[in-house]
C-alpha positions in Angstrom: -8.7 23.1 -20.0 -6.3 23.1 -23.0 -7.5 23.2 -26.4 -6.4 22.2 -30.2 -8.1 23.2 -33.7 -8.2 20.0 -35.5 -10.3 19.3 -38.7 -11.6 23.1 -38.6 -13.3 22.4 -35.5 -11.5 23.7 -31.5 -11.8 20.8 -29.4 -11.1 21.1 -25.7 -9.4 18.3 -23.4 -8.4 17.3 -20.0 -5.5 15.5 -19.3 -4.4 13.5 -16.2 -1.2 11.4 -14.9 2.5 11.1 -15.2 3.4 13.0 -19.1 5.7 9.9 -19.8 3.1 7.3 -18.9 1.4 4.9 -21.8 -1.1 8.0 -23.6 -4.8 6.4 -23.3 -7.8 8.6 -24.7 -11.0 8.5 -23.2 -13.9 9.1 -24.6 -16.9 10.1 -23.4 -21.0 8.8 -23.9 -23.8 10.7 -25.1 -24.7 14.4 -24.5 -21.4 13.9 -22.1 -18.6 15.8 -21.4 -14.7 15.0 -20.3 -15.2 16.4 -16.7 -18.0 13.7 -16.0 -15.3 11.0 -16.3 -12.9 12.8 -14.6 -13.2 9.9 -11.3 -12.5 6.9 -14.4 -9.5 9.2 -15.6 -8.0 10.0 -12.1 -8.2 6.2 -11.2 -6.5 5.3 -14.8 -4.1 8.2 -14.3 -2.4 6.2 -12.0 -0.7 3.9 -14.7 -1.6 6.3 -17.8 -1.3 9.7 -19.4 -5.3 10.0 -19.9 -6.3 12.4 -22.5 -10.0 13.1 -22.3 -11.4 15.3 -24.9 -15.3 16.7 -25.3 -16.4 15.2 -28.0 -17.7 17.3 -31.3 -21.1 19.1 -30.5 -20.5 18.0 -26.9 -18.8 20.5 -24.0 -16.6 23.2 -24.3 -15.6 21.9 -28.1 -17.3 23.2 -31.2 -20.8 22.6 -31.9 -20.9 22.5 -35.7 -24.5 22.2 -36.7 -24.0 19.3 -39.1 -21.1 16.4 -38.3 -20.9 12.7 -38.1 -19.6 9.4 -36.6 -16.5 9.7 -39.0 -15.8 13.7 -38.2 -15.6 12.2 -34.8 -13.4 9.8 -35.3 -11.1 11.7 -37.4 -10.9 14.2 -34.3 -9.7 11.4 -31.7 -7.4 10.4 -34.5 -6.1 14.3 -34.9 -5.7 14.8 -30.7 -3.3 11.7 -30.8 -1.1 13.6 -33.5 -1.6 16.9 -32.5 -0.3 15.7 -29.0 2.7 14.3 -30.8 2.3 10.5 -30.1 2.5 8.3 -33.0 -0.1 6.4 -31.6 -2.3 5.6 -28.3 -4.8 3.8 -27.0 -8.6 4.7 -27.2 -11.2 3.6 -24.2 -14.9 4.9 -25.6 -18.2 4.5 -23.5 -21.1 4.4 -24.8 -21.4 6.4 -27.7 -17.8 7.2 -27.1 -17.1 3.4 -27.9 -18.7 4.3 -31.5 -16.4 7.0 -32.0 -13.4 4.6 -30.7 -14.0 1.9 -33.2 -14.3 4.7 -35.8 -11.3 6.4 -35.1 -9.2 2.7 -35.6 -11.2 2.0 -38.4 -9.9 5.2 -40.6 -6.6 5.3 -38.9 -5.4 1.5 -37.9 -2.1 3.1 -37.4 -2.8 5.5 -34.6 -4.5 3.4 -32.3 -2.7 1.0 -30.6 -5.4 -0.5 -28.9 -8.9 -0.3 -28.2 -11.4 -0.5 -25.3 -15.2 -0.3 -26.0 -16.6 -0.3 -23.3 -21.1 -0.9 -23.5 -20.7 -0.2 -27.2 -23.2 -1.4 -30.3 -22.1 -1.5 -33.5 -25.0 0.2 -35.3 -27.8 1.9 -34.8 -30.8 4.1 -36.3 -30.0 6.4 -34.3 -28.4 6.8 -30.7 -29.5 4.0 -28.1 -31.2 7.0 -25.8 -33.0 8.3 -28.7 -34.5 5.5 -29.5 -35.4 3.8 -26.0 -37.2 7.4 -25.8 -39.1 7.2 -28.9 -40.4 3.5 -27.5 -41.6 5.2 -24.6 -43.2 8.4 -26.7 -40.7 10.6 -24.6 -39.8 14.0 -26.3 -36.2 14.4 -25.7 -36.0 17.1 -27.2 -37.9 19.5 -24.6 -37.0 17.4 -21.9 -35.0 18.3 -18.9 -31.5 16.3 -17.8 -33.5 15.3 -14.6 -37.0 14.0 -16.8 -34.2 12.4 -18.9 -32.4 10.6 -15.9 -35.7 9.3 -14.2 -36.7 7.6 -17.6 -33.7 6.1 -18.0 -33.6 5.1 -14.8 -34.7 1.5 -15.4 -32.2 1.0 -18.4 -29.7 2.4 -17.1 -28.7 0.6 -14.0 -28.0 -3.3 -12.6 -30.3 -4.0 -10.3 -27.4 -4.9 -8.0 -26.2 -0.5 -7.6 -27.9 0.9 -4.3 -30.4 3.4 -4.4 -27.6 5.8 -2.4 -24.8 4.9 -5.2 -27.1 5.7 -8.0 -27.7 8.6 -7.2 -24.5 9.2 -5.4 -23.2 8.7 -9.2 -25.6 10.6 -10.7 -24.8 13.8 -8.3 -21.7 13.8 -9.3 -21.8 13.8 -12.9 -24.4 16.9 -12.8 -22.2 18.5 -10.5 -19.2 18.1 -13.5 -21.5 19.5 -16.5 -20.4 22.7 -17.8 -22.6 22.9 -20.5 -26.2 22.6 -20.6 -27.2 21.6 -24.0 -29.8 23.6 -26.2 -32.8 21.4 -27.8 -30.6 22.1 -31.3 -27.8 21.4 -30.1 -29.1 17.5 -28.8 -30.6 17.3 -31.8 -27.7 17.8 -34.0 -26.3 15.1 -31.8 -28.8 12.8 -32.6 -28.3 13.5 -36.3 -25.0 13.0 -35.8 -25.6 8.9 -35.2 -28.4 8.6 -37.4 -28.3 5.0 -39.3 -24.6 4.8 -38.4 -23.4 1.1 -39.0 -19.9 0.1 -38.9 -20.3 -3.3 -39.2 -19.0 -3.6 -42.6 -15.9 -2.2 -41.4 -15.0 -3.6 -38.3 -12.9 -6.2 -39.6 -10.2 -3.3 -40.6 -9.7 -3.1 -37.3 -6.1 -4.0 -36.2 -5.8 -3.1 -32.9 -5.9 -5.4 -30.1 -9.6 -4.9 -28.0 -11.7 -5.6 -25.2 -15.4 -5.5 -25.6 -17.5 -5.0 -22.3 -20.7 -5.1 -21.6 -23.2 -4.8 -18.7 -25.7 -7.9 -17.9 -28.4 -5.5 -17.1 -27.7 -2.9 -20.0 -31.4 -1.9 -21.5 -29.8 0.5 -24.0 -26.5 -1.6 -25.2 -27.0 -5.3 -24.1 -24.8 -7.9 -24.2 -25.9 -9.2 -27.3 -25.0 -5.6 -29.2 -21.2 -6.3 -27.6 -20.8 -9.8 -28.5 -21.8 -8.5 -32.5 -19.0 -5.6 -31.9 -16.5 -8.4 -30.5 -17.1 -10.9 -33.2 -16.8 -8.2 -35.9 -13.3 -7.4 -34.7 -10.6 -9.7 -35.4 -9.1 -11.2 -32.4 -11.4 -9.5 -29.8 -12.1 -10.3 -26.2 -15.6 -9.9 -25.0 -16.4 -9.3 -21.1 -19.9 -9.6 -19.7 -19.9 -7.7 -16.2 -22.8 -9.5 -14.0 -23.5 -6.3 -11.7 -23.8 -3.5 -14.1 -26.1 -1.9 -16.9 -25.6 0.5 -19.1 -23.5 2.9 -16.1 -20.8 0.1 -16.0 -18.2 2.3 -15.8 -19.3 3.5 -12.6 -20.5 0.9 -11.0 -17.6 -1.8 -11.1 -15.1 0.6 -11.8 -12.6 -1.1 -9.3 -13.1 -4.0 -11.7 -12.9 -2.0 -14.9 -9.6 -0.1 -14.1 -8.0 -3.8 -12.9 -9.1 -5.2 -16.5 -7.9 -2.1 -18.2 -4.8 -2.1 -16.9 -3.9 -5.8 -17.7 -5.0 -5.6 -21.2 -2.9 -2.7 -22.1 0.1 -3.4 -20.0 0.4 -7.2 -19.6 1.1 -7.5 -23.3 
């Protein structure tokens, strides 16, 4: 897995498709890393050069103990340079979607367009944290397992099989590299504390999709359609037969709208 130093910090990344195809940078959700979308990336790879990096504190990157929304959106701003492209496209899920809209917020230039994909546009702090505090859940000595099963009915459309979720969840265990430390989720969580970029959302030039999941308990529909109408020109999507794991359960679907919006300009 390659890596660059950018901002002071070594981030790793995974890169998949054709080196002359459109560049499109995914980024990854919450406590995530790049390999766990590497099924998304393989399927975009097809039409794409996907560059997936692990996000600050996340992965093999660094794992400063102190960061924020903007030093993570000033480090998907610094891969697309440091790769040499003037500009690319970002795709963000999840919490990745946060640091998309960031990343075109401080640099409208090098983002050419943007896909959010179950995004919100602000939050005390991250949409798992939170649903976990509601439920007096201590995330912080929790195991990924005790994590998935209480997620388990915000997580998913009630539409995804038994055998696919946990067909999905299988393999994203089997990806993770890195088992994150108590500290090292918690500076996470600091990380997205009272981030809101609401009042900035209209600096936002580049043309984007908004998607969300019908069944979404973490990032409803309604927290999409606030991101969409915050962004000038936005299209907002509603997928009927996902939650908050859209991306892997209509992916077929995903990939197909993907494609059109970035290439049937």
């Amino acid at each position: 897995m390659p890596e660059l130093h950018i901002e002071g910090h070594t981030i790793h990344y995974e890169e998949h498709g054709e080196a002359g195809a459109p560049p499109l940078v995914l980024a990854h959700g919450l406590y995530g890393e790049a390999a766990g979308l590497a099924p998304l990336a393989e399927r975009l790879a097809g039409r794409f050069r996907v560059i997936a990096p692990d996000a600050l504190g996340h992965g093999l990157s660094s794992h400063p103990a102190e960061f924020g929304i903007e030093d993570q959106g000033r480090v998907l701003t610094g891969l697309i340079a440091a790769l040499g492209r003037p500009k690319a496209a970002i795709l963000g899920i999840s919490m990745g979607s946060y640091l998309a809209a960031q990343a075109a917020i401080l640099e409208p230039a090098r983002v050419s367009a943007l896909v959010l994909v179950v995004p919100k546009a602000h939050g005390r702090t991250s949409s798992v944290a939170a649903y976990a505090a509601r439920k007096g859940f201590d995330l912080a000595t929790a195991t990924p397992e005790e994590t998935t099963a209480l997620l388990e009915e915000v997580l998913w459309s009630p539409h995804t099989s038994r055998a696919r979720r946990e067909e999905i969840l299988t393999a994203q265990l089997a990806a993770q590299r890195i088992v994150l430390t108590p500290g090292e989720r918690a500076a996470i969580d600091r990380s997205l504390h009272g981030f809101d970029l609401r009042p900035a959302l209209a600096a936002i030039t580049a043309p984007t999709l908004v998607v969300s999941g019908r069944a979404d308990g973490l990032n409803p529909p309604e927290a999409g359609l606030e991101v969409a109408r915050g962004i000038p020109g936005a299209r907002f999507e509603v997928y009927e037969h996902s939650g908050h794991q859209l991306a892997s359960e209509e992916t077929d679907r995903l990939v197909k709208d993907v494609e059109a919006f970035l290439l049937d300009r």
